[in-house]
C-alpha positions in Angstrom: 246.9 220.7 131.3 249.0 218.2 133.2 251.7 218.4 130.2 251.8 222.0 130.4 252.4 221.6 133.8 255.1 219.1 133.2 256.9 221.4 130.8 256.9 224.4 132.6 258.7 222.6 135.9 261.0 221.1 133.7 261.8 224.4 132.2 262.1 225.7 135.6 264.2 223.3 137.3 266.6 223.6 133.9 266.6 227.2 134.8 267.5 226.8 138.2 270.1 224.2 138.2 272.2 226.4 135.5 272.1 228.9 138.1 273.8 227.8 140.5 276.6 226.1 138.8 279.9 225.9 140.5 281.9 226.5 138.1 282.6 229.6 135.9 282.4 228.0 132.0 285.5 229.6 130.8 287.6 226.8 133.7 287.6 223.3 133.3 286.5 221.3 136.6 289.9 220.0 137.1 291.5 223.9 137.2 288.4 224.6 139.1 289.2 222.0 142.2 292.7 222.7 142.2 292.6 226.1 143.4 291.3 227.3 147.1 287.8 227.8 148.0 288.8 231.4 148.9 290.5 231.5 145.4 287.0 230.4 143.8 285.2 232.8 146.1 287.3 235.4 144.9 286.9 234.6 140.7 283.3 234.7 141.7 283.6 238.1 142.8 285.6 239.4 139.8 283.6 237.4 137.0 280.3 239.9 138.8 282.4 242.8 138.9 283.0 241.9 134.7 279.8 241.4 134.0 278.5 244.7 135.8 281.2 246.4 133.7 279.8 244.8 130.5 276.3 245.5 131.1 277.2 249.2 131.7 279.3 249.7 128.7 276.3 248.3 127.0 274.0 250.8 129.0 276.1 253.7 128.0 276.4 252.5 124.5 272.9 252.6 124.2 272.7 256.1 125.9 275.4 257.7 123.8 273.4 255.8 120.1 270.0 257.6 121.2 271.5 260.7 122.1 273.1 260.8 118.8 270.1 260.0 117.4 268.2 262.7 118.5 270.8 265.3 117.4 270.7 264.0 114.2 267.0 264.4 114.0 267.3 267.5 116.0 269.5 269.0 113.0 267.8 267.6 110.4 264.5 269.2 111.8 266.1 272.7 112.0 267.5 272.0 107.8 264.4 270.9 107.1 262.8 273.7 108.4 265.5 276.4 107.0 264.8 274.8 103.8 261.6 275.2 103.8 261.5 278.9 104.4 260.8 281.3 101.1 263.7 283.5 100.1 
């Protein structure tokens, strides 16, 4: 019990500290403390406004996949069934 215990707090501080990084990845330290904390502030803002983006475009691909899904199987229903009828 006390190793689970272990585990799951080091999992959790791991999880934590990555979070609040102060740095984007994607710049080095040194390009990072060169610019203004207003500057960083402001990278901050437009790396969130990114990702929002990305996460809708994913959104709507998903939307726009199941909706063409279901008219697929919408018109394949309706052959199926046209098909089916004597003549």
């Amino acid at each position: 019990m006390k190793t689970t215990l272990n585990l799951f707090v080091l999992a959790a501080s791991v999880a934590i500290l990555s979070g609040c990084a102060t740095r984007p990845p994607s710049v080095s330290k040194s390009e990072w403390n060169s610019i203004s904390p207003q500057q960083q502030a402001e990278y901050r803002r437009l790396e969130r406004i990114a990702d929002n983006q990305r996460r809708l475009d994913t959104e709507s691909d998903r939307r726009y996949v199941e909706q063409a899904v279901k008219r697929a199987e919408s018109q394949f229903s309706r052959s199926s069934a046209d098909h089916a009828q004597p003549r």
